[in-house]
Every structure is written in structure tokens, then in C-alpha cells.
PyMOL commands that place a pseudoatom at each C-alpha (Angstrom):
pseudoatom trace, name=CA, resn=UNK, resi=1, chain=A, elem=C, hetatm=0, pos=[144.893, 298.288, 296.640]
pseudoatom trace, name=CA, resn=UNK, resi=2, chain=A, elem=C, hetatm=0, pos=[146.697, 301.454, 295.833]
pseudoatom trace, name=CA, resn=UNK, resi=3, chain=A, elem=C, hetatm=0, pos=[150.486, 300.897, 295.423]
pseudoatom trace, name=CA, resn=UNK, resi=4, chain=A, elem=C, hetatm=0, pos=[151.467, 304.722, 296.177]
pseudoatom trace, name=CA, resn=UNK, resi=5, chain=A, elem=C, hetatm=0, pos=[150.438, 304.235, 299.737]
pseudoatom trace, name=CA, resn=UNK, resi=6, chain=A, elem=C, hetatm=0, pos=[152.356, 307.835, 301.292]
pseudoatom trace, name=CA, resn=UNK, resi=7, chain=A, elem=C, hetatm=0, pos=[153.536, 305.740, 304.260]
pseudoatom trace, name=CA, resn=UNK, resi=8, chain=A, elem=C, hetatm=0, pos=[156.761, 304.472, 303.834]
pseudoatom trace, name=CA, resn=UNK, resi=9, chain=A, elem=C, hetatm=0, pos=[156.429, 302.562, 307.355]
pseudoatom trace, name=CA, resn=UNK, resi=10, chain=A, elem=C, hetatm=0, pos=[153.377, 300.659, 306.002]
pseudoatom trace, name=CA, resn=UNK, resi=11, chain=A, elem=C, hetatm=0, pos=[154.708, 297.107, 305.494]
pseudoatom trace, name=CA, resn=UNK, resi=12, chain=A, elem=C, hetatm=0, pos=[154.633, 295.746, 302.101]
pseudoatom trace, name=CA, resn=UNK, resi=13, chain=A, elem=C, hetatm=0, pos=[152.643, 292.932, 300.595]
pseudoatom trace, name=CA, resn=UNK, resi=14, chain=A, elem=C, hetatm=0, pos=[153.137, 291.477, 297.047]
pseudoatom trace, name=CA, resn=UNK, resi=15, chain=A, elem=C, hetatm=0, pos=[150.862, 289.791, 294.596]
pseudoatom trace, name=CA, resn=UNK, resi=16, chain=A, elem=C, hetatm=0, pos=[150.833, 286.220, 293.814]
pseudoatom trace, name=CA, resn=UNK, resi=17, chain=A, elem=C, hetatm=0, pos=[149.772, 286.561, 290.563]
pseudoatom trace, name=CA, resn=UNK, resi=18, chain=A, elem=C, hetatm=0, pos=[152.097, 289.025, 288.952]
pseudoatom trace, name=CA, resn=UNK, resi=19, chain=A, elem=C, hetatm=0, pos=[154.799, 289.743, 292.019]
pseudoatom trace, name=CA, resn=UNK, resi=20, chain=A, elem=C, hetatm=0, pos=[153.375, 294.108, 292.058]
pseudoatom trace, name=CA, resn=UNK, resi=21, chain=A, elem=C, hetatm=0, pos=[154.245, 295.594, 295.550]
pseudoatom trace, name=CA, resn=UNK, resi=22, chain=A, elem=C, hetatm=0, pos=[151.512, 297.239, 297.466]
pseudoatom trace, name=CA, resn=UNK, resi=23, chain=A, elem=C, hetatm=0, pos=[151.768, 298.923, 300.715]
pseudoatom trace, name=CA, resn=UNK, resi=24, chain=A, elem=C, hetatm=0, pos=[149.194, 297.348, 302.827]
pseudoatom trace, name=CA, resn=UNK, resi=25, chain=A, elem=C, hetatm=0, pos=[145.738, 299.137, 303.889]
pseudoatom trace, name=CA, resn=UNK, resi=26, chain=A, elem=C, hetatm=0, pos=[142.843, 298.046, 306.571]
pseudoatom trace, name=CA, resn=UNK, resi=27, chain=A, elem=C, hetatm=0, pos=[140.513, 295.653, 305.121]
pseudoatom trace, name=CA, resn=UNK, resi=28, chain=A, elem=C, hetatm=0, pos=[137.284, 295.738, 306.462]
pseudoatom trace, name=CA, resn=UNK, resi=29, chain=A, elem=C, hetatm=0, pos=[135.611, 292.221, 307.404]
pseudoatom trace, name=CA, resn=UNK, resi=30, chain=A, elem=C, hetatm=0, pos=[134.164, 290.819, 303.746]
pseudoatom trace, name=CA, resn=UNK, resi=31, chain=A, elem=C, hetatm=0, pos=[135.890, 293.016, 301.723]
pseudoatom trace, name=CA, resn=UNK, resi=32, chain=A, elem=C, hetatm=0, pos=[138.799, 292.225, 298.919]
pseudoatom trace, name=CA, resn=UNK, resi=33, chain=A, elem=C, hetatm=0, pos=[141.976, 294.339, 298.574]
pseudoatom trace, name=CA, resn=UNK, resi=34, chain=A, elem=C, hetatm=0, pos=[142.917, 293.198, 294.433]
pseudoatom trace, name=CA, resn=UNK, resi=35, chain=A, elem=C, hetatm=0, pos=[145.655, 293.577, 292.524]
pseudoatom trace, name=CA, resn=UNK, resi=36, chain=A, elem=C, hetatm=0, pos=[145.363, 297.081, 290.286]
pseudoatom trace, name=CA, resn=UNK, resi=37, chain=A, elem=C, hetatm=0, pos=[147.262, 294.712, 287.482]
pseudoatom trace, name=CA, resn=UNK, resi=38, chain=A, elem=C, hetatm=0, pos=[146.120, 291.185, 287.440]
pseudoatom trace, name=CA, resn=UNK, resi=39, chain=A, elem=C, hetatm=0, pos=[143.205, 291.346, 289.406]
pseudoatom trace, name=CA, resn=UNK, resi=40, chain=A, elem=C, hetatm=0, pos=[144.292, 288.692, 292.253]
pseudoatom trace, name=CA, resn=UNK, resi=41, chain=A, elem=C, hetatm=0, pos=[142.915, 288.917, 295.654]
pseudoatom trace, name=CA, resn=UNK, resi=42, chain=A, elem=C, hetatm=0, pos=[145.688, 290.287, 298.241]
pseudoatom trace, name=CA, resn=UNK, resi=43, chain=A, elem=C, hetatm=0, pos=[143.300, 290.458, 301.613]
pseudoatom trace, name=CA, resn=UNK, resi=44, chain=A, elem=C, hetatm=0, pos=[139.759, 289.530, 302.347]
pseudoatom trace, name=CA, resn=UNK, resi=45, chain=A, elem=C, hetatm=0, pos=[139.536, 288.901, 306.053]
pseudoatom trace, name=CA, resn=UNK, resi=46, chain=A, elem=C, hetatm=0, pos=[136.730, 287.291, 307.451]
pseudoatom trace, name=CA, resn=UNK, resi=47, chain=A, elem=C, hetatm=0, pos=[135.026, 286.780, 310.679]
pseudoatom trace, name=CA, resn=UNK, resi=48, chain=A, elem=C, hetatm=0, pos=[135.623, 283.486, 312.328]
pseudoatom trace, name=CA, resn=UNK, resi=49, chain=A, elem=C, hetatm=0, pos=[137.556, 282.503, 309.138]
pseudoatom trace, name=CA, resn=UNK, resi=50, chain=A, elem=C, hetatm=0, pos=[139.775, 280.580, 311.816]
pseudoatom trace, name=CA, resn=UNK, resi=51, chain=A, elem=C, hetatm=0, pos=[136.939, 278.059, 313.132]
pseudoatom trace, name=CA, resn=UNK, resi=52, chain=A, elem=C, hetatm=0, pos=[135.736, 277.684, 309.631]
pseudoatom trace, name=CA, resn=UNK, resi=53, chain=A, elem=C, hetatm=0, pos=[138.615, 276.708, 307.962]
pseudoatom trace, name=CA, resn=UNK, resi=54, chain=A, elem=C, hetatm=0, pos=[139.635, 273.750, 311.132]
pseudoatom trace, name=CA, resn=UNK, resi=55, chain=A, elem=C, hetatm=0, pos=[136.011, 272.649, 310.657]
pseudoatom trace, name=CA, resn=UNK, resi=56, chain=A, elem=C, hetatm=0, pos=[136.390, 272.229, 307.255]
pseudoatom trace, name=CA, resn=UNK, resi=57, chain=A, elem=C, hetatm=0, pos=[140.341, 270.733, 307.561]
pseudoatom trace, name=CA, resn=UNK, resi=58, chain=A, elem=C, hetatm=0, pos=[138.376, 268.013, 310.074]
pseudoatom trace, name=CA, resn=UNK, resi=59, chain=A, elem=C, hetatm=0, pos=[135.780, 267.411, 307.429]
pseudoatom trace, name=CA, resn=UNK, resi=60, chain=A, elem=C, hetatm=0, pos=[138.310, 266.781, 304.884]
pseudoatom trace, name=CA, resn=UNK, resi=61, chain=A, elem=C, hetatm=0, pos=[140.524, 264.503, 307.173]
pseudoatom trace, name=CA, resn=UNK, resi=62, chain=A, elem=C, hetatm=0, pos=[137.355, 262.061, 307.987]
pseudoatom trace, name=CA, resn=UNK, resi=63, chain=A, elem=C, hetatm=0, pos=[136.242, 262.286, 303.765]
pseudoatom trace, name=CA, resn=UNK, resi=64, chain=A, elem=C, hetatm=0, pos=[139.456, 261.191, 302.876]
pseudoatom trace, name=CA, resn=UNK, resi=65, chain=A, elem=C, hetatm=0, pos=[139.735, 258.692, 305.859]
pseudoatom trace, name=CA, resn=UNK, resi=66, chain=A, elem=C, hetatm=0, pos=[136.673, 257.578, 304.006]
pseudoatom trace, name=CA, resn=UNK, resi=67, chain=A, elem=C, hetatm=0, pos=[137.805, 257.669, 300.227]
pseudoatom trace, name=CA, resn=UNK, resi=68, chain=A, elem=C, hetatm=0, pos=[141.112, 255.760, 300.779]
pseudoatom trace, name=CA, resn=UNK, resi=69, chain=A, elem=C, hetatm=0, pos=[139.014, 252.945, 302.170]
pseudoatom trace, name=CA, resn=UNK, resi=70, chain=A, elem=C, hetatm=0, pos=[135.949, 252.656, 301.059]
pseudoatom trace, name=CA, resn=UNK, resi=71, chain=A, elem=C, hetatm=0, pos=[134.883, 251.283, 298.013]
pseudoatom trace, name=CA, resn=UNK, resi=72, chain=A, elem=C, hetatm=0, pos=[135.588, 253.195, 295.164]
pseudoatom trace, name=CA, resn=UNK, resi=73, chain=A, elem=C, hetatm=0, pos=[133.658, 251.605, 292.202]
pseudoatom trace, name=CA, resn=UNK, resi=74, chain=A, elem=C, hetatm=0, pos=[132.429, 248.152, 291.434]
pseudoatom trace, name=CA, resn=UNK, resi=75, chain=A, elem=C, hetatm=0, pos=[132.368, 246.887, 287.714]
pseudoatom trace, name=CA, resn=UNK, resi=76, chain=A, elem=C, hetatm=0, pos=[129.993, 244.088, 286.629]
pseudoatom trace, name=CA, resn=UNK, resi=77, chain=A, elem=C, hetatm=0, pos=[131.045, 242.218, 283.131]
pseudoatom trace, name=CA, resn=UNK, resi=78, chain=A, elem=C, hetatm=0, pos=[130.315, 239.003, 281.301]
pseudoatom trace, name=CA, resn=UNK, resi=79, chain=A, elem=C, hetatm=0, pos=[129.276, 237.838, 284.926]
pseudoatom trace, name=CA, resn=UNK, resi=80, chain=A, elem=C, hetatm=0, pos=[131.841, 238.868, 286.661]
pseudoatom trace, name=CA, resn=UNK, resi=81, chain=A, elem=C, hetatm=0, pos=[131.743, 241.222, 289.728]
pseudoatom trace, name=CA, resn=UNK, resi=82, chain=A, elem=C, hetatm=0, pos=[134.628, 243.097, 291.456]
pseudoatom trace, name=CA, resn=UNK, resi=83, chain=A, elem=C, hetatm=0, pos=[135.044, 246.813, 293.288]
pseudoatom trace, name=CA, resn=UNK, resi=84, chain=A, elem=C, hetatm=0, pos=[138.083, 248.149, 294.664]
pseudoatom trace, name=CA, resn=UNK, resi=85, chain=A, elem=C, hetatm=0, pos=[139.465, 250.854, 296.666]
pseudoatom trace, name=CA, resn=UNK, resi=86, chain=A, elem=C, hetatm=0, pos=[142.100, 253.462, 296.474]
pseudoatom trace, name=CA, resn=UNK, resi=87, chain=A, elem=C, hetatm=0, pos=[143.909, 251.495, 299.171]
pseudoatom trace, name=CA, resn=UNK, resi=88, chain=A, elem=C, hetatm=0, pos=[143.631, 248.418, 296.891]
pseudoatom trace, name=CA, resn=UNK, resi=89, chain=A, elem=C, hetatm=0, pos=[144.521, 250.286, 294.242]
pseudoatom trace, name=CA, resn=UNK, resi=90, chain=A, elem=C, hetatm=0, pos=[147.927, 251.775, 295.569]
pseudoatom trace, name=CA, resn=UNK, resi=91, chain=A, elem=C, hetatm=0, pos=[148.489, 247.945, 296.874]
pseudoatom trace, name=CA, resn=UNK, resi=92, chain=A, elem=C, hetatm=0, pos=[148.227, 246.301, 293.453]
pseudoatom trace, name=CA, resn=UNK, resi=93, chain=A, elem=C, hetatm=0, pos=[151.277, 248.437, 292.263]
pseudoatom trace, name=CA, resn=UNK, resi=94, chain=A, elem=C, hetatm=0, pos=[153.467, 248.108, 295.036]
pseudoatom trace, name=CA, resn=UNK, resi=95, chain=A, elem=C, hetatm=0, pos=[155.685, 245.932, 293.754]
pseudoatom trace, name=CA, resn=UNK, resi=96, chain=A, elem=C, hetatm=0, pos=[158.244, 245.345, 290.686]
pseudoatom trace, name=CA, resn=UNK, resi=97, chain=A, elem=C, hetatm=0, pos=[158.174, 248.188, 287.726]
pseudoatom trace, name=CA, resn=UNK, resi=98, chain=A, elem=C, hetatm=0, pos=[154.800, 249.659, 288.874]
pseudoatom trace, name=CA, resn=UNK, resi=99, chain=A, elem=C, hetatm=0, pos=[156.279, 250.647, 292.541]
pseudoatom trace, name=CA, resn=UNK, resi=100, chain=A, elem=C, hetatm=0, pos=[157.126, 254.278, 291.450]
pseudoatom trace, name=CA, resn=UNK, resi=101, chain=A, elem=C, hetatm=0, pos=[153.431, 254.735, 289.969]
pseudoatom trace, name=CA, resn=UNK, resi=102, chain=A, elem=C, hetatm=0, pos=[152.283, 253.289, 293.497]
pseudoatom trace, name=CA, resn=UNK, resi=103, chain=A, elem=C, hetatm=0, pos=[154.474, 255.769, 295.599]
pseudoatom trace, name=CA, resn=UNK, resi=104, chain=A, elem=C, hetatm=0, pos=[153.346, 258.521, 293.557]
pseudoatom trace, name=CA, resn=UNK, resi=105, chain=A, elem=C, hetatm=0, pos=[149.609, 257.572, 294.063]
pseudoatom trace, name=CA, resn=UNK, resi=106, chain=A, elem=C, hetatm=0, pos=[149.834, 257.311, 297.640]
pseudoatom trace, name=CA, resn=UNK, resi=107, chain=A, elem=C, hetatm=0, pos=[151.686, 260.813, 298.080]
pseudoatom trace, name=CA, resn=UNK, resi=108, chain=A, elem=C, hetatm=0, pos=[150.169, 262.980, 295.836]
pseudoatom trace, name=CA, resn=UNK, resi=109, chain=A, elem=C, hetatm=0, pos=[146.621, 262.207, 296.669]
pseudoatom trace, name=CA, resn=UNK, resi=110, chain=A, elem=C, hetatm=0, pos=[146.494, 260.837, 300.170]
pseudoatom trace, name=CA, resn=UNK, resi=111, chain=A, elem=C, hetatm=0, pos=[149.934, 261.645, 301.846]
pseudoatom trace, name=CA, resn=UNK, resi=112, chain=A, elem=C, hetatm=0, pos=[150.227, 264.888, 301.003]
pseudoatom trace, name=CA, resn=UNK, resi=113, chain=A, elem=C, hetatm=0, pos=[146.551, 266.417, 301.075]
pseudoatom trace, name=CA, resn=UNK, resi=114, chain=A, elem=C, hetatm=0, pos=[146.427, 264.580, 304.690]
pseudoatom trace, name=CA, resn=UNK, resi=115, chain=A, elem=C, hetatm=0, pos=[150.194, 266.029, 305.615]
pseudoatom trace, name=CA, resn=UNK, resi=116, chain=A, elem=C, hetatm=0, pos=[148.600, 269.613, 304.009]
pseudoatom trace, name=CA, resn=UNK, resi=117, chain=A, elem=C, hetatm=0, pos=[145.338, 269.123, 306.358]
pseudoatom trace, name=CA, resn=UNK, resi=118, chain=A, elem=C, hetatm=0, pos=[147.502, 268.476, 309.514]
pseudoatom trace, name=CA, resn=UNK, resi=119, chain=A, elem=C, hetatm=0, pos=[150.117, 271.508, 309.401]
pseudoatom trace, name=CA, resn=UNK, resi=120, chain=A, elem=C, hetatm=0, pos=[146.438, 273.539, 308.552]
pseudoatom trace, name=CA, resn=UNK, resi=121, chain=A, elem=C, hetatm=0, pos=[145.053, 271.737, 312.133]
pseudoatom trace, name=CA, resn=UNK, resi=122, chain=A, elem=C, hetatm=0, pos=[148.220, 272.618, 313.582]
pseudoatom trace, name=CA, resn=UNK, resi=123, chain=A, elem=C, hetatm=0, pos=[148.436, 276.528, 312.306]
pseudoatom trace, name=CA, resn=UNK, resi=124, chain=A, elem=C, hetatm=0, pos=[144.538, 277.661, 312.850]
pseudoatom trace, name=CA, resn=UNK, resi=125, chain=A, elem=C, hetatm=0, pos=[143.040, 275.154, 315.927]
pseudoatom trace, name=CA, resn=UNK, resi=126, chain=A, elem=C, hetatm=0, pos=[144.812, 276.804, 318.993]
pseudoatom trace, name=CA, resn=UNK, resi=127, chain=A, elem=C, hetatm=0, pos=[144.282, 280.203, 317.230]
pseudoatom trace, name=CA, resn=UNK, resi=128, chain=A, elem=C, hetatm=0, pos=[140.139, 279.288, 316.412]
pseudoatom trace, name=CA, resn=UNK, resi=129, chain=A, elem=C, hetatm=0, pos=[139.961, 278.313, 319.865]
pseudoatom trace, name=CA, resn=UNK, resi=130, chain=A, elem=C, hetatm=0, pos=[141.136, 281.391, 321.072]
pseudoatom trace, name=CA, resn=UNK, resi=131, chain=A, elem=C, hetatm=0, pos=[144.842, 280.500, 322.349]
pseudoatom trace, name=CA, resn=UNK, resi=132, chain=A, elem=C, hetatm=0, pos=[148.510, 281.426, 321.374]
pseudoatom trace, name=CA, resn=UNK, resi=133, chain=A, elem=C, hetatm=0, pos=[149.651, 279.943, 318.313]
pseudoatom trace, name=CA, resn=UNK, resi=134, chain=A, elem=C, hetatm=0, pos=[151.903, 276.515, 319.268]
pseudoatom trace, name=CA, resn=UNK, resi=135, chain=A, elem=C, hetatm=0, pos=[155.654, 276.194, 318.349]
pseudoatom trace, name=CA, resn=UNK, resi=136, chain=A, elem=C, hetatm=0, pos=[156.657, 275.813, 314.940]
pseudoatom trace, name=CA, resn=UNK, resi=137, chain=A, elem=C, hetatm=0, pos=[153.031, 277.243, 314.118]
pseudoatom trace, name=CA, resn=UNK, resi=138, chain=A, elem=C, hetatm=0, pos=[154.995, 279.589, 311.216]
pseudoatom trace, name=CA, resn=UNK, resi=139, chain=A, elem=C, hetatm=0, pos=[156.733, 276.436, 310.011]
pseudoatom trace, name=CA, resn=UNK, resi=140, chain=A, elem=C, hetatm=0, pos=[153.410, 274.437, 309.635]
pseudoatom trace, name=CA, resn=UNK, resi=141, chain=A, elem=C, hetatm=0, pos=[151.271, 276.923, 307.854]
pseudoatom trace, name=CA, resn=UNK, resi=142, chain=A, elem=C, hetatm=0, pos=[154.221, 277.427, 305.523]
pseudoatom trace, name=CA, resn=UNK, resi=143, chain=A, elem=C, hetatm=0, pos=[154.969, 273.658, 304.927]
pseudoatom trace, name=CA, resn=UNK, resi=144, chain=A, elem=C, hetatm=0, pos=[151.420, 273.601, 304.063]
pseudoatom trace, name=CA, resn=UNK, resi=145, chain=A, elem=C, hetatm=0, pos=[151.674, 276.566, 301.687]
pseudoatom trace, name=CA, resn=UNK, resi=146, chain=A, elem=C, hetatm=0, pos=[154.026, 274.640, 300.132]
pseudoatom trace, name=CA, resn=UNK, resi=147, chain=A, elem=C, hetatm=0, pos=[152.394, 271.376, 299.722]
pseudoatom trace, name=CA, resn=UNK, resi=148, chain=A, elem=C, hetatm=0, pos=[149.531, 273.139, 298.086]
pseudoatom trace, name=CA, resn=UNK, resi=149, chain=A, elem=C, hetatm=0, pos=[150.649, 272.320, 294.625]
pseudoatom trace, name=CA, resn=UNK, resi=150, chain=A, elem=C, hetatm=0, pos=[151.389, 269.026, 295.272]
pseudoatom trace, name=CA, resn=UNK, resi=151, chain=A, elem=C, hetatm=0, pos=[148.053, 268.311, 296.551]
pseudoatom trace, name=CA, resn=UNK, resi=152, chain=A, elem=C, hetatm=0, pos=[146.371, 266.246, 293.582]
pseudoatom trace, name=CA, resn=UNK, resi=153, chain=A, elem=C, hetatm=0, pos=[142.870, 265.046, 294.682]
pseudoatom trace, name=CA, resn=UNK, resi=154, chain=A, elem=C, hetatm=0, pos=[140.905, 267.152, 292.288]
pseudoatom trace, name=CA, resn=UNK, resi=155, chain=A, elem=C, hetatm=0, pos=[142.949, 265.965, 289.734]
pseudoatom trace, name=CA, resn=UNK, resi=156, chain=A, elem=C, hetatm=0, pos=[142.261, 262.421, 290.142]
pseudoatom trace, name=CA, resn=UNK, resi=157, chain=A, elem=C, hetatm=0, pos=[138.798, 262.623, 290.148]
pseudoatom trace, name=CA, resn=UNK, resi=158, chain=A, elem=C, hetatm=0, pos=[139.336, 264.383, 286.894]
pseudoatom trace, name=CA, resn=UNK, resi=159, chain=A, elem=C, hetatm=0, pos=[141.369, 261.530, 285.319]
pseudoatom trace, name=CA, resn=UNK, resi=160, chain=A, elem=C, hetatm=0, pos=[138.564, 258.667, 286.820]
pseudoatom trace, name=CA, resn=UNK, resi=161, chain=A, elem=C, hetatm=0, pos=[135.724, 260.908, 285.206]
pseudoatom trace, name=CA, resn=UNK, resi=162, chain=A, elem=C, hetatm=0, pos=[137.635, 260.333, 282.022]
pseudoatom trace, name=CA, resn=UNK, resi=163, chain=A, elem=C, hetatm=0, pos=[138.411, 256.928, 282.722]
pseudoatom trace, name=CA, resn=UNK, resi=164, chain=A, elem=C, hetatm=0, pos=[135.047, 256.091, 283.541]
pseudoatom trace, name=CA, resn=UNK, resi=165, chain=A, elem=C, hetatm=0, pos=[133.575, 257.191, 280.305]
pseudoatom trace, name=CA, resn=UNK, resi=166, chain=A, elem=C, hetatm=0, pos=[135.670, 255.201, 278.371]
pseudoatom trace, name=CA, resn=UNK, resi=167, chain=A, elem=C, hetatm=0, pos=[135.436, 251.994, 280.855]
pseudoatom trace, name=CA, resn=UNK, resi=168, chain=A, elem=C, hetatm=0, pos=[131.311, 252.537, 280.829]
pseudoatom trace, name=CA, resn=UNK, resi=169, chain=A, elem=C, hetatm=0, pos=[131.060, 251.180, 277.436]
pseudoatom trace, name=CA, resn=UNK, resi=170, chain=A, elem=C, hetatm=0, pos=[133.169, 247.392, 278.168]
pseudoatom trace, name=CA, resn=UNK, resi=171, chain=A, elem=C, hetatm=0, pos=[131.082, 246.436, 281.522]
pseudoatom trace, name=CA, resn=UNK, resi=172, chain=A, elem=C, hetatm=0, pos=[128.333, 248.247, 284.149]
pseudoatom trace, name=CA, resn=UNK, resi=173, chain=A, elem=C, hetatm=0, pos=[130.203, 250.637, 286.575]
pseudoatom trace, name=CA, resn=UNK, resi=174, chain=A, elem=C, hetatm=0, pos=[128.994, 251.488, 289.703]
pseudoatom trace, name=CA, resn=UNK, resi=175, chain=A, elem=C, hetatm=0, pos=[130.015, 253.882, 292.078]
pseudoatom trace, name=CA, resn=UNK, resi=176, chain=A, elem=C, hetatm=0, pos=[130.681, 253.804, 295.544]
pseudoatom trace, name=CA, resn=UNK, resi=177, chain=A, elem=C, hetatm=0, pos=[130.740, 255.794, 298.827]
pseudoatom trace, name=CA, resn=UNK, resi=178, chain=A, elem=C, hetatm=0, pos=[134.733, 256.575, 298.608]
pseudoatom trace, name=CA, resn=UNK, resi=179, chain=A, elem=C, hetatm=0, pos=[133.715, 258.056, 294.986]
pseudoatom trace, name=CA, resn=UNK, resi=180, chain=A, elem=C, hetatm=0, pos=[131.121, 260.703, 296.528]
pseudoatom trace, name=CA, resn=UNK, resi=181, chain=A, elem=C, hetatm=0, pos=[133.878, 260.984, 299.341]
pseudoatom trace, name=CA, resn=UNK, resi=182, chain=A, elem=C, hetatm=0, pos=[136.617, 262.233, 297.157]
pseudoatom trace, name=CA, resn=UNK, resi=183, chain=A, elem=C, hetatm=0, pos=[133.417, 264.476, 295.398]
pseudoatom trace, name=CA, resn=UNK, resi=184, chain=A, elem=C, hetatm=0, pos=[132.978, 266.139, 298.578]
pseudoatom trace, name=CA, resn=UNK, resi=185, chain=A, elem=C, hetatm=0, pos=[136.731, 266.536, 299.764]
pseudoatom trace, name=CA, resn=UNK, resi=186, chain=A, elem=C, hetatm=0, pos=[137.049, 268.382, 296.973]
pseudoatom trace, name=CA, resn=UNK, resi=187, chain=A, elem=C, hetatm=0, pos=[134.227, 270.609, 297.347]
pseudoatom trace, name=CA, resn=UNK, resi=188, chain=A, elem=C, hetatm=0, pos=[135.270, 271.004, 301.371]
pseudoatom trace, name=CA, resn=UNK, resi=189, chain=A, elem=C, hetatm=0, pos=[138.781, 272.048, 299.850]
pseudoatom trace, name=CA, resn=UNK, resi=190, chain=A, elem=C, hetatm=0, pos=[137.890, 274.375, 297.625]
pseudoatom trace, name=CA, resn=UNK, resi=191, chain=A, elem=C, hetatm=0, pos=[135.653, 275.873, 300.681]
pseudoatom trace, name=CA, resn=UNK, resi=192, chain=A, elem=C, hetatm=0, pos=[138.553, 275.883, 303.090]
pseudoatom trace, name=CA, resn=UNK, resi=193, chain=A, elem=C, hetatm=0, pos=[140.811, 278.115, 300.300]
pseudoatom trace, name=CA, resn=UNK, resi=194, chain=A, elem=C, hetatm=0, pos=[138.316, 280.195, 299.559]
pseudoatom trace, name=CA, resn=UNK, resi=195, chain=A, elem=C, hetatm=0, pos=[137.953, 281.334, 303.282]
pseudoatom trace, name=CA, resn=UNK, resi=196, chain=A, elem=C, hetatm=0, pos=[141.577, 281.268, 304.062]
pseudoatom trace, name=CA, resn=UNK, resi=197, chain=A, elem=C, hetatm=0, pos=[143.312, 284.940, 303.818]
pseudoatom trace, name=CA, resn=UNK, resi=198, chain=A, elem=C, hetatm=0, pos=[146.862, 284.235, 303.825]
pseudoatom trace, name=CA, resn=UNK, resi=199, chain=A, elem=C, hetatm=0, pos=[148.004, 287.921, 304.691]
pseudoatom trace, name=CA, resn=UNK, resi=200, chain=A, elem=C, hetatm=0, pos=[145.364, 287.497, 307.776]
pseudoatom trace, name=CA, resn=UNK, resi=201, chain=A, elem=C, hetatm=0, pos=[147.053, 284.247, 308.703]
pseudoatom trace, name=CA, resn=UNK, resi=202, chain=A, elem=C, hetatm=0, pos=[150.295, 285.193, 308.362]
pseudoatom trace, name=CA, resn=UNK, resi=203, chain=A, elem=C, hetatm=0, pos=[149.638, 288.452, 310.646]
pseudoatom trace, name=CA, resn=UNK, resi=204, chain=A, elem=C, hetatm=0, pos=[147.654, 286.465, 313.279]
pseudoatom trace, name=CA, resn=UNK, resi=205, chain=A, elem=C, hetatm=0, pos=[150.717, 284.569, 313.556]
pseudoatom trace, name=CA, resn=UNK, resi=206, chain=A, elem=C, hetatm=0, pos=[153.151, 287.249, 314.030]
pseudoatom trace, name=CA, resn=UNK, resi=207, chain=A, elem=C, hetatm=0, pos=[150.460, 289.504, 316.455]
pseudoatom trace, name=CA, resn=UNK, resi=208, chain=A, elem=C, hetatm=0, pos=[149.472, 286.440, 318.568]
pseudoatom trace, name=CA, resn=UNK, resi=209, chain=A, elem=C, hetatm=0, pos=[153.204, 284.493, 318.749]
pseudoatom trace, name=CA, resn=UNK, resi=210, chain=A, elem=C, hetatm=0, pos=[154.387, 284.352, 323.044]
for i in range(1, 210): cmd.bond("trace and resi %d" % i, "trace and resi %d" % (i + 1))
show_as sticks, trace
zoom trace
């Protein structure tokens, strides 16, 4: 994008990389508007970005549905055999010293993604489905704009990966179907930001408000 735009009407848009000012421009569908300076994607509409992104939010909601409950991995040693679950997992800390370790298990990587999923349901459905935004619509998209951050499932499959390794060589790990869950609400998340233009939200929301 060009940030000498001649229109001074043109409303402005800044970049979340390095906070430059641009005057926003048309996009055409499946094209970028970039940053001149860091090189960070301002716009890049896309047609029926809206019912891809709430098929993809339901998608994650059922693969995490499935990863919290499921079991996770089994481990065989010296004869004995056990698996567990997240759930299990966030239930064996919940009490005495370990508590805060257990609240901060359950929020960062099941609360929160789930509480980031529902705002997205709540911002894009009505608006994929061809309706008026619902109440509060503004407040949702930016609660989950906000929780962003704070959403941590890539993260912990990072830290089992690790784990794993190191486990692997004291007793036979298996895997099960909440691990390949997790696998695939990551991929499914990285999907959903990758076709979600904020600036296109943003002025859906404002163009299509009651």
C-alpha cells in the first residue's frame, strides 16, 4: 500500500507489525495490500472468507471437544499400562500446590481457544449466512482479537513433542486419537487465520450493523 494516498477523506489503516499509517485502497478479491516497511499483510479479502472461517471455527470446536477427552497417550513399562487425557491431566493437579498449574492448563489451552472459537461463531455465522451482524457482534470479534495471544494449543503440542522424546527412552509410548486431534486443531487454526482479513471483518461489521 502506498502511504501518500492524495485523499485525505480515505480512512486510515495501520500496520500491525511496525504501527506505519496507510490510507486505505480497494483490494481486489485474492490480492494482498503489504506494508512498504515491514512487509506485513494489511488486506487480502477473499470470497466466501466468512463461511470458511465458521466452518473451520466448527471444526476446531468438535477437535478440541475431542482432544480434551479422548485419550491422549498410553505408556507401557516394566508391565505396566496406563493412558490419560487432557481432562485427566488438568484433574490430577487440581488440588493443593499444583492448583495454579491446573487453572492455567485448563485456560490457556481449552478455555480460552474454545472462548476464542465462540466470539469467532458469534462475529462471522449470521454474517456467512447472509444476515445482519447480532448485538455485541463488535465486542465478540474484538474479545476474540484479544484472546489470540493467549490461545496456547500449538504450544503444547510443542512442549509434549519434547516431552515425548525424552519419555520414549524409559517405557513404549503410544499415541492416541486426542493427540492427532490437537494435530489437526492446530492445522484448522492456522487455516482459519490465514483466511481471516481483519480490515474486511472489521468493515463488514460497520457496513452491515442495523
Amino acid at each position: 500500500m502506498e502511504p501518500d494516498d492524495p485523499d485525505p477523506l480515505s480512512p486510515l489503516i495501520a500496520c500491525p507489525g511496525c504501527d506505519a499509517l496507510y490510507r486505505v485502497v480497494d483490494v481486489p478479491d485474492n490480492a494482498r495490500a503489504r506494508c512498504n516497511r515491514c512487509g506485513a499483510v494489511l488486506i487480502t479479502p477473499r470470497p466466501g472468507a466468512f463461511a470458511r472461517i465458521t466452518a473451520l471455527s466448527l471444526a476446531a470446536v468438535v477437535l478440541m471437544v475431542a482432544a480434551v477427552f479422548f485419550p491422549f497417550l498410553a505408556l507401557d513399562a516394566a508391565g505396566l499400562h496406563n493412558f490419560a487425557s487432557v481432562f485427566d491431566a488438568v484433574r490430577a493437579f487440581s488440588s493443593g500446590l499444583m492448583l495454579p498449574l491446573s487453572v492455567a492448563v485448563a485456560g490457556l489451552i481449552v478455555l480460552i481457544p474454545l472462548a476464542r472459537l465462540a466470539a469467532i461463531l458469534y462475529t462471522l455465522a449470521p454474517m456467512a449466512l447472509g444476515r445482519a451482524p447480532l448485538v455485541h457482534a463488535r465486542a465478540a470479534f474484538r474479545l476474540a482479537e484479544a484472546l489470540k495471544p493467549w490461545s496456547m494449543a500449538e504450544v503444547f503440542i510443542v512442549g509434549v513433542a519434547v516431552a515425548l522424546i525424552k519419555v520414549s527412552g524409559l517405557a513404549t509410548v503410544s499415541l492416541g486419537p486426542a493427540f492427532w486431534a490437537f494435530v489437526g486443531l492446530v492445522l484448522v487454526t492456522v487455516l482459519q487465520d490465514n483466511f481471516m482479513c481483519r480490515y474486511s471483518i472489521w468493515k463488514s461489521l460497520e457496513n452491515r450493523a442495523p
